[in-house]
C-alpha angles and dihedrals in degrees: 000000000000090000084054093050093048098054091045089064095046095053090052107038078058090061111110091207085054092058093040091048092047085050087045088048094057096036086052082052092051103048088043077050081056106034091053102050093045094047079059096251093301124144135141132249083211132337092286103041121062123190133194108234116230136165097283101043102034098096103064092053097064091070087056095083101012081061101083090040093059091044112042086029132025091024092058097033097053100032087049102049081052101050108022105020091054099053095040082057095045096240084116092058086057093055095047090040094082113065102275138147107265088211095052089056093050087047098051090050091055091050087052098046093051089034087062098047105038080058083051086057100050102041087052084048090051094047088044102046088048098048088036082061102036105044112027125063110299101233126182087222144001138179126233129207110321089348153151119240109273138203130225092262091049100040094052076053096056085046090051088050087041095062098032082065094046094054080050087070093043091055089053096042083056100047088050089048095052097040080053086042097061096043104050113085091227141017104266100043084054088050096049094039088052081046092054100043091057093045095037087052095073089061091057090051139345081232081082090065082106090078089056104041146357097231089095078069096061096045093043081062094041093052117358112243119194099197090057094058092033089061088042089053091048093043094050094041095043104051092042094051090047093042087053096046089046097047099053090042101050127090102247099171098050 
């Protein structure tokens, strides 16, 4: 498995489009550096709620707009590339090809793929918490969205839960786009039809919002919702149950 793990990271550290995204990623992170300092520290919790960033609630607020990029961009380009592109261009077939439990590679992928990203997260928490505390008003306490007033200590806590959450909806974007990976016949058909799913979803329940925007975070900690961490549970389980019978079952090597 670790030699799994391991050549999945080669092959896709090689990727041209891996090395692009992750320099997209921190040039996303700079302009929001700048963005926010010259916008004097100001963002919304949703279109009808403003908030005045200081050192304790910046954080949470960088995922607010580096949120759709990571889903209807770096998620599909990247899982895609893993599960369908590999196999359109026949590297999959090398890899099959030895004699290797096709669940461990699916599984490896899967580690990759959330390895990656939830690298991606911390490294955006680290580079919001540091400019949150060196460039906007330094406050004893603040308050988030329906919430108590918080200290510094709590509120690092309520930006640790609020990313957490947020990787939770990474990990189910990724699991959609590799069960839609593995049944489109080419890459861009698997990236269209990712695409698609997130934005189609709003139209089966509002509880989807999460794929759009990072505001139904804020309003889950604010007020627990069920429904918001039930449809994350299906979504995760049942791609992955499907993607797993599909896998074993598909002709890999035709």
């Amino acid at each position: 498995m670790k030699n799994l793990i391991l050549s999945e990271y080669e092959r896709t550290f090689k990727r041209k489009k891996t090395m692009i995204g992750l320099l997209i990623v921190c040039f996303v992170l700079a302009f929001e550096c700048i963005f926010l300092y010259a916008m004097d520290g100001v963002s919304f919790y949703d279109a009808e709620h403003a908030v005045k960033l200081n050192s304790i609630n910046t954080a949470p607020f960088f995922l607010r707009e580096l949120g759709i990029f990571l889903y209807f961009v770096l998620i599909p380009m990247f899982v895609v590339d893993s599960f369908n592109g590999e196999y359109s261009s026949g590297a999959l077939r090398l890899v099959l090809i030895r004699p290797q439990n096709r669940l461990k590679v699916l599984l490896a992928k899967w580690f990759v793929q959330v390895s990656i990203f939830l690298g991606i997260m911390i490294f955006t928490w680290i580079v919001a918490t540091v400019f949150g505390i060196l460039f906007m008003p330094h406050v004893e306490e603040t308050t988030f969205y329906q919430t108590d007033a918080m200290n510094p200590f709590t509120g690092l806590l309520y930006t640790v839960v609020f990313y957490g959450i947020a990787f939770v909806i990474i990990i189910a974007v990724i699991g959609l786009c590799s069960l839609i990976s593995v049944l489109m016949p080419n890459p861009i058909l698997a990236y269209a039809g990712t695409v698609v799913t997130l934005v189609g979803s709003l139209y089966i329940h509002d509880v989807f919002d999460y794929f759009l925007t990072t505001d139904s975070i804020f309003k889950v900690l604010g007020e627990p919702q069920a429904a918001f961490f039930i449809s994350l549970f299906l979504i995760i389980s049942i791609s992955s149950m499907i993607n797993i019978g599909i896998w074993k079952m598909k002709q890999w090597m035709g």
